[in-house]
TISE-38807 format. One record per residue (C-alpha): residue number from 1; z, x, y. Coordinates in pm, 1 decimal. Example, Ala and Ser with C-alpha at 12.3 -4.5 7.8 and 13.67 -1.06 7.14 Angstrom:
BEGIN
<1 <780.0 1230.0 -450.0>>
<2 <714.0 1367.0 -106.0>>
This chain:
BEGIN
<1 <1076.8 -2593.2 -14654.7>>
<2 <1295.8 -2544.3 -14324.5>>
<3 <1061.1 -2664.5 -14082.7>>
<4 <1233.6 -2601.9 -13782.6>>
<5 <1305.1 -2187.7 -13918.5>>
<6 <958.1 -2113.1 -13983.4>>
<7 <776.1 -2164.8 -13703.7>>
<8 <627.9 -1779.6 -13664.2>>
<9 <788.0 -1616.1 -13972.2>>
<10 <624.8 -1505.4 -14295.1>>
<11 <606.7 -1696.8 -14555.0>>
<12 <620.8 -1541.6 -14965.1>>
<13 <644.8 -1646.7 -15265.1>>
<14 <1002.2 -1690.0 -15468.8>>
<15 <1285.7 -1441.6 -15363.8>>
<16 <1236.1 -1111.3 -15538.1>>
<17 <904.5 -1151.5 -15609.2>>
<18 <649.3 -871.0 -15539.8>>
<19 <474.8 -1091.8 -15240.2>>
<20 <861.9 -1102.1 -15099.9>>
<21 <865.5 -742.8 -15083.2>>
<22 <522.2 -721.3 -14947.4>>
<23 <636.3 -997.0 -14688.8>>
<24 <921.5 -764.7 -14560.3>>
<25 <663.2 -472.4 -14550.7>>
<26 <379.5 -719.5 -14344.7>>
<27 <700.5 -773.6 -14064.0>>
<28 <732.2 -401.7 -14059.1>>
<29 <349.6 -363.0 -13993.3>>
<30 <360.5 -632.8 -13736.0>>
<31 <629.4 -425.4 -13516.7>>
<32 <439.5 -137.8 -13594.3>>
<33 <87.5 -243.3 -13519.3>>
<34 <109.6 -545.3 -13339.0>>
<35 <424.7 -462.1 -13123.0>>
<36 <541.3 -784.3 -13239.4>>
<37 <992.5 -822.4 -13203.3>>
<38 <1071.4 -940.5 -13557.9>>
<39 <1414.0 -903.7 -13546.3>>
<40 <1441.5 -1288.6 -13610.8>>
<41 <1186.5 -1316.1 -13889.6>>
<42 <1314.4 -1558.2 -14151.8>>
<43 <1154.9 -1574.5 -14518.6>>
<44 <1110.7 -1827.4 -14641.9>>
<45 <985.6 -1882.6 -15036.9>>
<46 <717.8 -2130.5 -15136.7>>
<47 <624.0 -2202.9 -15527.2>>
<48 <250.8 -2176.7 -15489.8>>
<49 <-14.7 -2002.1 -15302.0>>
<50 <-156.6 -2335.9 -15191.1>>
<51 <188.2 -2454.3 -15024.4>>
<52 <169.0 -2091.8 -14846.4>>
<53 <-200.0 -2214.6 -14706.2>>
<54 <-70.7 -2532.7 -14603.2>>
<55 <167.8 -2428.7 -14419.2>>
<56 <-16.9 -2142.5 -14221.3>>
<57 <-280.1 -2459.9 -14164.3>>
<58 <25.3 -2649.9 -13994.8>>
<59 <133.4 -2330.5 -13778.2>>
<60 <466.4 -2332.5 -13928.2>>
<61 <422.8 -1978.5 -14010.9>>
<62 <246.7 -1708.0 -14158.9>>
<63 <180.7 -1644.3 -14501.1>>
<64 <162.6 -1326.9 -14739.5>>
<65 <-25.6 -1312.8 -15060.9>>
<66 <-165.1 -1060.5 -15303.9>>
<67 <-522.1 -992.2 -15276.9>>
<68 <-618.0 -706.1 -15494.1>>
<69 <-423.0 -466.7 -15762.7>>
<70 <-558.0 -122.0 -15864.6>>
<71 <-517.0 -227.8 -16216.6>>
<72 <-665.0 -598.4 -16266.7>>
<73 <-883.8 -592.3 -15925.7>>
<74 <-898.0 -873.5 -15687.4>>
<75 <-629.3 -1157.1 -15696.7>>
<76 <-951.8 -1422.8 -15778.4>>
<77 <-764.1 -1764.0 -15730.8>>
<78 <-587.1 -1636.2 -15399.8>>
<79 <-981.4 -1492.9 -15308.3>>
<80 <-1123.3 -1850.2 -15392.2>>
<81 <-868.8 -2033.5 -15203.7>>
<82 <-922.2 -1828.6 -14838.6>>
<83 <-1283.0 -1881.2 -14937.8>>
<84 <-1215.8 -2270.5 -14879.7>>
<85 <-918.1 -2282.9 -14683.0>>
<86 <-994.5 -2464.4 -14362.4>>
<87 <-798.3 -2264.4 -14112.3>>
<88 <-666.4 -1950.5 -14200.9>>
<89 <-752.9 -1593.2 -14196.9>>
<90 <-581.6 -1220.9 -14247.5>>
<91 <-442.0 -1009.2 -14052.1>>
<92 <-270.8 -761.7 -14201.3>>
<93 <-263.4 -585.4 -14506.4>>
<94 <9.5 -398.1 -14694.4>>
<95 <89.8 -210.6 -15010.3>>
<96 <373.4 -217.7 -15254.5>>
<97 <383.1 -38.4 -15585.6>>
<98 <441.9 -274.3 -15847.3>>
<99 <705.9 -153.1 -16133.7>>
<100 <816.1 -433.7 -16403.7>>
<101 <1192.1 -457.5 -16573.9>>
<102 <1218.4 -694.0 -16868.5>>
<103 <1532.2 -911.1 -16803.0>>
<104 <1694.4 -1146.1 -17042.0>>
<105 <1933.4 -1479.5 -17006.0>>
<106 <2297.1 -1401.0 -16985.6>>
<107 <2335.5 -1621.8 -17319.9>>
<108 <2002.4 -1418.8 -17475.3>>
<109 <2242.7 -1080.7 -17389.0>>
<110 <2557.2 -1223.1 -17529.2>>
<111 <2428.4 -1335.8 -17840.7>>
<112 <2306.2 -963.0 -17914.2>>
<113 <2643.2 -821.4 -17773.2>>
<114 <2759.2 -1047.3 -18119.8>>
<115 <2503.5 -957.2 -18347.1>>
<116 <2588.6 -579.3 -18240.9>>
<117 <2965.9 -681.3 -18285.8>>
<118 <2927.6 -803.3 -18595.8>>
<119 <2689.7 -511.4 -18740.5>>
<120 <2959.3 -205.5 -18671.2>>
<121 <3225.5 -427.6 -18708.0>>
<122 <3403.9 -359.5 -18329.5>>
<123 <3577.0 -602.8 -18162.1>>
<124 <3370.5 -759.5 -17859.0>>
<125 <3604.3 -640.2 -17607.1>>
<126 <3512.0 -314.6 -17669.1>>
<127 <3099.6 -354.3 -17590.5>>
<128 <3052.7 -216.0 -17223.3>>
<129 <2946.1 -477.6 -16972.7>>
<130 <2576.3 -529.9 -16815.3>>
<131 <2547.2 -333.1 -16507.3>>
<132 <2317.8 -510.0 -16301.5>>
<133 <2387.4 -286.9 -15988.8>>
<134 <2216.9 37.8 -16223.0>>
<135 <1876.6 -39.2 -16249.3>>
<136 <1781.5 251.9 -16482.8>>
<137 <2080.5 240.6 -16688.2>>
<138 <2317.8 592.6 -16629.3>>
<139 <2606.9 318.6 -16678.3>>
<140 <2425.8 34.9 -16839.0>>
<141 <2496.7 -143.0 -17231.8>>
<142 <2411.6 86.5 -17515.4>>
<143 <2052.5 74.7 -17572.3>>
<144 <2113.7 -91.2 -17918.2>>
<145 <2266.8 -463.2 -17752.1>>
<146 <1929.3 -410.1 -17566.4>>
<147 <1731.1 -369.8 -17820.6>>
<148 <1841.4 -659.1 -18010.9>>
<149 <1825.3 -862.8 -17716.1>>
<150 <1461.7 -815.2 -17711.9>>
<151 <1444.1 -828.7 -18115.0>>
<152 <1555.2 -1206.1 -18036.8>>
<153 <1265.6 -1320.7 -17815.2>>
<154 <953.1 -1435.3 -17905.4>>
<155 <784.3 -1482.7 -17594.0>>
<156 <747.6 -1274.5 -17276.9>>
<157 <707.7 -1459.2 -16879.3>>
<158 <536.0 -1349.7 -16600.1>>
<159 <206.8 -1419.8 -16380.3>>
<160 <-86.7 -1361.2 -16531.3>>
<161 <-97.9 -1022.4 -16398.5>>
<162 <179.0 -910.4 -16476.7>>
<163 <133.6 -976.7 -16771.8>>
<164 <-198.3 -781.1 -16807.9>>
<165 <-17.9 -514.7 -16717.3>>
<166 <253.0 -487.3 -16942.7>>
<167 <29.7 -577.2 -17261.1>>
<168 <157.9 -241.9 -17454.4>>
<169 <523.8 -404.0 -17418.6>>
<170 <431.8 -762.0 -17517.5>>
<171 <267.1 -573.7 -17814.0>>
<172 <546.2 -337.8 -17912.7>>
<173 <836.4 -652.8 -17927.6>>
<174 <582.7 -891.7 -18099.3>>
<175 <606.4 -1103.6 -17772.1>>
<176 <375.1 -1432.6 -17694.9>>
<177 <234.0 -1446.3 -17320.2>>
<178 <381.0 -1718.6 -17127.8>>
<179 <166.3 -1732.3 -16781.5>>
<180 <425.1 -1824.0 -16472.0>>
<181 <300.6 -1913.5 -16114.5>>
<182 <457.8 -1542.8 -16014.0>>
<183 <732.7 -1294.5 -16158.8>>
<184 <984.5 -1438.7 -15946.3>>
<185 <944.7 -1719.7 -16093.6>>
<186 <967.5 -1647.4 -16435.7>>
<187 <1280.3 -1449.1 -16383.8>>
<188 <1384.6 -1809.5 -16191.3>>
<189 <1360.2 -2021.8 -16441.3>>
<190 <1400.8 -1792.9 -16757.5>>
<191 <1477.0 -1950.0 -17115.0>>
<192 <1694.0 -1844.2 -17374.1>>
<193 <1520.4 -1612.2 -17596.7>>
<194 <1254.0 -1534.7 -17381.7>>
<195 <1172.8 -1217.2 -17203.8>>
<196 <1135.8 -1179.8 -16806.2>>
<197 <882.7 -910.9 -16627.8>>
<198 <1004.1 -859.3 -16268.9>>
<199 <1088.5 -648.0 -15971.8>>
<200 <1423.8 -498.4 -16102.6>>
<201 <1628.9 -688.9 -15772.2>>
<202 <1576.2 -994.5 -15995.1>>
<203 <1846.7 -896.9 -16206.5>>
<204 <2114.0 -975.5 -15917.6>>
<205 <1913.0 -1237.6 -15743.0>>
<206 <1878.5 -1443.3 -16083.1>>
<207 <2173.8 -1330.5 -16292.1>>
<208 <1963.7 -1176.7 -16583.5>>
<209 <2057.2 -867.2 -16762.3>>
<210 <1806.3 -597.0 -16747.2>>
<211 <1723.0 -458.0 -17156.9>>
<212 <1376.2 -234.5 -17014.8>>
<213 <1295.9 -76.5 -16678.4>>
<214 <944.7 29.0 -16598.5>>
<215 <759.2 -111.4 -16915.8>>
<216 <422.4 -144.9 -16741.8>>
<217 <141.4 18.4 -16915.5>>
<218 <12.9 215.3 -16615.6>>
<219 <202.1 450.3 -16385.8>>
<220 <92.6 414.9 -15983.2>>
<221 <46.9 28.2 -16017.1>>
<222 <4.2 -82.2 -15670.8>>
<223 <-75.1 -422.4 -15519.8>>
<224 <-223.0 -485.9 -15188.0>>
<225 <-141.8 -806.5 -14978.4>>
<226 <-278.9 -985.9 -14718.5>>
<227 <-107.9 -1116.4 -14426.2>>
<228 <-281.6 -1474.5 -14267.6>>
<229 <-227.3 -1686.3 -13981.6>>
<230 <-431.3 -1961.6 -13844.0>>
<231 <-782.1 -1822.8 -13722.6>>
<232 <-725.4 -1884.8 -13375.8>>
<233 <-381.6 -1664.4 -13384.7>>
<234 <-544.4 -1364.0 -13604.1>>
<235 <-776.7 -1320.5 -13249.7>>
<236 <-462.6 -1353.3 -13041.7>>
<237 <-238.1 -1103.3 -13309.6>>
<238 <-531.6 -851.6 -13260.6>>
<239 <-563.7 -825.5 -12904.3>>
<240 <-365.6 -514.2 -12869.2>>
<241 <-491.7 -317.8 -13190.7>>
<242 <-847.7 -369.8 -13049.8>>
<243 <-774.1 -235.8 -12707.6>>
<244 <-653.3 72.7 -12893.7>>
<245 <-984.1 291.2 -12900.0>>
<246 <-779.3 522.5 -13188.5>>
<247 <-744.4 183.0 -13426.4>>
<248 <-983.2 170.8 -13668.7>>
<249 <-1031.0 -151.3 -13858.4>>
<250 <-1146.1 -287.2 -14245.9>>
<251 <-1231.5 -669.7 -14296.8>>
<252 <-1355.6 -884.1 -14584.1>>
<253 <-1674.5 -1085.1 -14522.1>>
<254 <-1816.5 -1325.0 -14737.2>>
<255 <-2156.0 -1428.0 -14794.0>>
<256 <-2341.7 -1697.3 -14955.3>>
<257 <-2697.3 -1662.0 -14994.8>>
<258 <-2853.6 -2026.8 -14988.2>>
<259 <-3222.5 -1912.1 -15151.6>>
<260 <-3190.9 -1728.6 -15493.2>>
<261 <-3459.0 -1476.5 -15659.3>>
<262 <-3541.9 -1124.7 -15713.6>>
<263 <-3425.5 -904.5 -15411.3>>
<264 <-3231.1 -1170.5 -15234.1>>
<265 <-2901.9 -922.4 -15274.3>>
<266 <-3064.3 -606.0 -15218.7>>
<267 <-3195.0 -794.9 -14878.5>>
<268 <-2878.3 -832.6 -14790.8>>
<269 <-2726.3 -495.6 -14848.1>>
<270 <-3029.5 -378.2 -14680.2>>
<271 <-2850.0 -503.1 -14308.8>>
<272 <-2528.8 -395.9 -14399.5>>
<273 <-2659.2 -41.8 -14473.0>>
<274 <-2934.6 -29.9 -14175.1>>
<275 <-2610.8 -137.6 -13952.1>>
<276 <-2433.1 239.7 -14084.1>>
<277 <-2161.9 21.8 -14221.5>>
<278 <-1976.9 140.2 -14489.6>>
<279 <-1912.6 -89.2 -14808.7>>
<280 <-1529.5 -35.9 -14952.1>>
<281 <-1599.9 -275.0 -15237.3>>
<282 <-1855.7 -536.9 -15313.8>>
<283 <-1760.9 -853.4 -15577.8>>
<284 <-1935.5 -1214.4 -15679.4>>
<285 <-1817.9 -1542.7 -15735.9>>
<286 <-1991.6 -1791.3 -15851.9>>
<287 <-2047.7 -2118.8 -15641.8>>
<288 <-1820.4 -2344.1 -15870.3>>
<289 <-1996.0 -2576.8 -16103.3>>
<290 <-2401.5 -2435.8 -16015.4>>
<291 <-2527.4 -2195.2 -16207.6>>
<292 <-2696.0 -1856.1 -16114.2>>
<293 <-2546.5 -1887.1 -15768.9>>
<294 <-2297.3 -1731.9 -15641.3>>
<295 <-2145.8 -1637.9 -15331.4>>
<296 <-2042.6 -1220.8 -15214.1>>
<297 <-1749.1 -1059.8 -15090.3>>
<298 <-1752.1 -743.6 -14890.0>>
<299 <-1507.8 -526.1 -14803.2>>
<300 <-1649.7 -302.5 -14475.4>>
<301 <-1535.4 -19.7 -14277.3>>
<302 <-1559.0 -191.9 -13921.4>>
<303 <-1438.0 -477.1 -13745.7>>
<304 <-1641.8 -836.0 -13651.9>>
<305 <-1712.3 -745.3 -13303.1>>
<306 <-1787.5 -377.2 -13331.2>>
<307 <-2159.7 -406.2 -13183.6>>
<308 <-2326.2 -304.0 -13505.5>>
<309 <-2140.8 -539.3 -13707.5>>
<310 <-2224.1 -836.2 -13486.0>>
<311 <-2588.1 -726.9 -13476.5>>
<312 <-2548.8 -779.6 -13882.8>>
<313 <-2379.0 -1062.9 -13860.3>>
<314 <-2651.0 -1245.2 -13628.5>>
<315 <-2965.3 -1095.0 -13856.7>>
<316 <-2761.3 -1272.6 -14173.2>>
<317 <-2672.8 -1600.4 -13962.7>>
<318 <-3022.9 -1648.1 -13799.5>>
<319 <-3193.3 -1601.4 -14170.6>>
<320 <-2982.3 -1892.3 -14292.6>>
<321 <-2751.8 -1734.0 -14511.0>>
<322 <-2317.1 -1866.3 -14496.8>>
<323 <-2064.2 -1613.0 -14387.7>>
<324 <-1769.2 -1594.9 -14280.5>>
<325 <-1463.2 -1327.4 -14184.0>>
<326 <-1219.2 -1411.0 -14458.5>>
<327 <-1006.1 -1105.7 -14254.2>>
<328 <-935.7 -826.7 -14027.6>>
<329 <-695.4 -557.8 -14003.6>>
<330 <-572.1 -256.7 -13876.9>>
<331 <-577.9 52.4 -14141.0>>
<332 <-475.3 420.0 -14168.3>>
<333 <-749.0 679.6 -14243.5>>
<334 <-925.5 662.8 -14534.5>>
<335 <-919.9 893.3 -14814.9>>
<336 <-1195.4 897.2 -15049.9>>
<337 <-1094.1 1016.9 -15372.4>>
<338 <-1297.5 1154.0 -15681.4>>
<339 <-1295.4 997.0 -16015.1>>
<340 <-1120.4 1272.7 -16285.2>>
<341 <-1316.6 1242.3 -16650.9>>
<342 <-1008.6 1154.1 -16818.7>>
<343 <-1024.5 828.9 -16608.6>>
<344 <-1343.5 732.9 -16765.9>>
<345 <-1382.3 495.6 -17053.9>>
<346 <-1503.2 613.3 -17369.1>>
<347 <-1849.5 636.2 -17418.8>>
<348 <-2090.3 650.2 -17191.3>>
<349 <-2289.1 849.5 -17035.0>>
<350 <-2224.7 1166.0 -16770.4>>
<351 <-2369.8 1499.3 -16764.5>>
<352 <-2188.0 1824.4 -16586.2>>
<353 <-2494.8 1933.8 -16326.2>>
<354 <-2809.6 1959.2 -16518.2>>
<355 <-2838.7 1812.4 -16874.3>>
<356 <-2827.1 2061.1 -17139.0>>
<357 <-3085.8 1941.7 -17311.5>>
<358 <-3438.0 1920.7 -17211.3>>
<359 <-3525.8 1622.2 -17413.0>>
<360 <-3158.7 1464.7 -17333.5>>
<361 <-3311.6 1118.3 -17350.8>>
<362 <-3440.9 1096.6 -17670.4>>
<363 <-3035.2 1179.7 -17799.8>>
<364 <-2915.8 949.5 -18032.1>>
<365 <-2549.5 907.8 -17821.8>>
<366 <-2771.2 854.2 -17509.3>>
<367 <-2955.3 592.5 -17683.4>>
<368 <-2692.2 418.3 -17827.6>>
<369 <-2512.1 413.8 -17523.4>>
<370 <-2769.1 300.0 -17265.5>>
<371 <-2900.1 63.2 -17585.4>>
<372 <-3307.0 256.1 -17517.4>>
C-alpha cells in the first residue's frame, strides 16, 4: 500500500475488478452528492476485504465493497465483517451491472492456435491474431481457436459469485470451480489451462485472450456496493446531503435480540412498523458458534436521525436489545416493481383473484405443495 497516496481516496479491490469499477462510480457519487473535488482521487487495490477495513480503520482512505447482487443476494462475508468491524461505516452506495468474459493464458491460446494449425493443415502465420481491444469479437480469432482453447481447460476461476453466476458455462465446457478472493484476481494470477471469469478490461490489464463474452447465466446482473469511511467521517461526509430537505436517505441497521422465544421478532418489527418505516429487505445471521440465535439486518427507508427513526431506535435500545447503523446513504427515488409469473419458481402456489375452486384446499397440487 502507498501510504502517503491514500490518505482520502477509495480504496478497491484488484485493478479491473467489479469493486474497481464500482470504486470509480462511488468518486462520481461523492462529487455528485457530497460536493466532494475528486479530481485527485487515487485507487488504490488491496487483495482482501479485510485489508480494505483496515485501512479505512487507520484513516488512510476509504474503502468500496460489494454488498448485495440481484442474483446471489447479500455479499454475507463482507455483511459479517461491517457487523464486527470496529470503526467503519457506509456512506454511499452504487451500482454496476456485472457482465463476465472467459479469458485464457496467452500460452492456453497459443497452444489451440496449434492444435487448429495442425487440424486444417495451414501454416500458423496465417491464424488471425487475438484482438484484445474488440471485446465482442467483429475482428477477433475464429471462433474455432476459441473453442479449443476452452476444450483444453479443466477448471474455471473466479469469486465465489461469480462463479454462481456463470454455472450454465462451467457446465457446458465440463469446467471444475476454482473459488478466487475476486475476478480480478483470478484473471491476475491465471494458470495455464484454466479458464478466467472477469470484467472484459481484464483482457488488456492482464494480457489474457478473451475465447467468451457475456457467459453469465442471467441477463441484468447487477451488483450494489457500499462505500465506508471511519464512523466519525460518514457524520462529517453527510452534513450537506442532510441539510438538503429534497435528499431522501436508505440505511442498514442491525439488530441483535439478546432474549430468544416466540414473538421476540415480530416484537421487533412491531416498532419498526408503528414508526411508518418502510422495510427494503429484512435477513438473519446467526450469532457465530450459538445456536438458535441470531442477529437481523434491516434495510429501511429513512435515515438514523429522522425523528421517527430515533424514537425506534431508543424503544429497541432502552428494551436491551444491540443495534447498530452498519450505514447511511443518499438514494434516488424508489421504484417498486411487480413480480412477472414467469419469474416465479416452479411449483407453488398463486391464484389469479379468487380461486377457481371452491374447495381449492383440499387439491392435491395445493397439498403437495404447502405439504397439508
Amino acid at each position: 500500500m502507498h501510504d502517503a497516496a491514500i490518505h482520502t481516496h477509495p480504496l478497491s479491490r484488484p485493478a479491473g475488478s467489479f469493486t474497481h469499477q464500482a470504486a470509480i462510480e462511488s468518486a462520481a457519487e461523492a462529487s455528485r452528492r457530497l460536493h466532494i473535488d475528486v479530481a485527485d482521487f487515487e485507487f488504490v487495490a488491496c487483495d482482501t476485504v479485510p485489508q480494505i477495513l483496515h485501512a479505512v480503520e487507520l484513516g488512510q482512505g476509504w474503502g468500496t465493497i460489494a454488498w448485495e447482487n440481484n442474483v446471489e443476494g447479500f455479499v454475507v462475508p463482507n455483511l459479517d465483517l461491517m457487523m464486527d468491524v470496529a470503526d467503519a461505516a457506509g456512506f454511499l452506495r452504487v451500482g454496476v451491472n456485472v457482465r463476465f468474459d472467459a479469458f485464457v493464458t496467452e500460452r492456453t491460446y497459443r497452444h489451440a492456435c496449434e492444435q487448429y494449425a495442425s487440424e486444417i493443415a495451414v501454416d500458423d502465420a496465417q491464424i488471425p491474431a487475438r484482438d484484445n481491444a474488440n471485446a465482442y469479437g467483429s475482428a477477433a480469432t475464429p471462433p474455432a481457436i476459441d473453442e479449443l482453447a476452452m476444450r483444453d481447460c479443466t477448471a474455471v476461476c473466479a469469486h465465489s459469485h461469480g462463479l454462481a453466476q456463470c454455472r450454465r458455462f462451467a457446465r457446458e465446457h465440463g469446467l471444475n470451480p476454482v473459488p478466487a478472493a475476486s475476478n480480478a484476481a483470478a484473471c491476475r494470477d491465471l494458470q495455464d489451462f484454466q479458464i478466467a471469469l472477469g470484467p472484459s478490461i481484464c483482457a488488456d490489464i492482464y494480457g489474457l485472450h478473451r475465447v467468451a463474452a457475456n457467459v453469465g447465466d442471467f441477463e441484468g446482473a447487477r451488483t450494489e456496493f457500499l462505500t465506508i469511511a471511519p464512523r466519525s467521517q460518514v457524520v462529517e461526509r453527510l452534513r450537506i446531503p442532510r441539510s438538503e430537505p429534497q435528499t431522501e436517505f436508505e440505511s442498514v441497521i442491525a439488530f441483535i435480540p439478546l432474549v430468544t422465544g416466540p414473538g421476540v421478532l415480530a416484537n421487533l418489527l412491531d416498532v419498526l412498523r408503528d414508526a411508518q418505516l418502510n422495510m427494503v429487505s429484512l435477513i438473519s445471521r446467526p450469532v457465530k458458534g450459538r445456536d438458535g440465535t441470531y442477529s437481523f439486518l434491516a434495510t429501511l427507508d429513512a435515515a438514523p436521525w429522522d425523528e421517527r427513526f430515533v424514537n425506534a431506535l431508543v424503544e429497541i435500545c432502552e428494551h436491551g436489545d444491540w443495534v447498530r447503523t452498519l450505514a447511511v446513504y443518499p438514494r434516488d427515488e424508489r421504484n417498486y416493481p411487480t413480480v412477472s409469473e414467469w419469474m416465479l419458481p416452479a411449483g407453488g402456489v398463486r391464484f389469479e383473484g379468487e380461486p377457481h375452486m371452491a374447495n381449492w384446499r383440499e387439491s392435491a397440487d395445493v397439498r403437495k405443495e404447502l405439504l397439508w
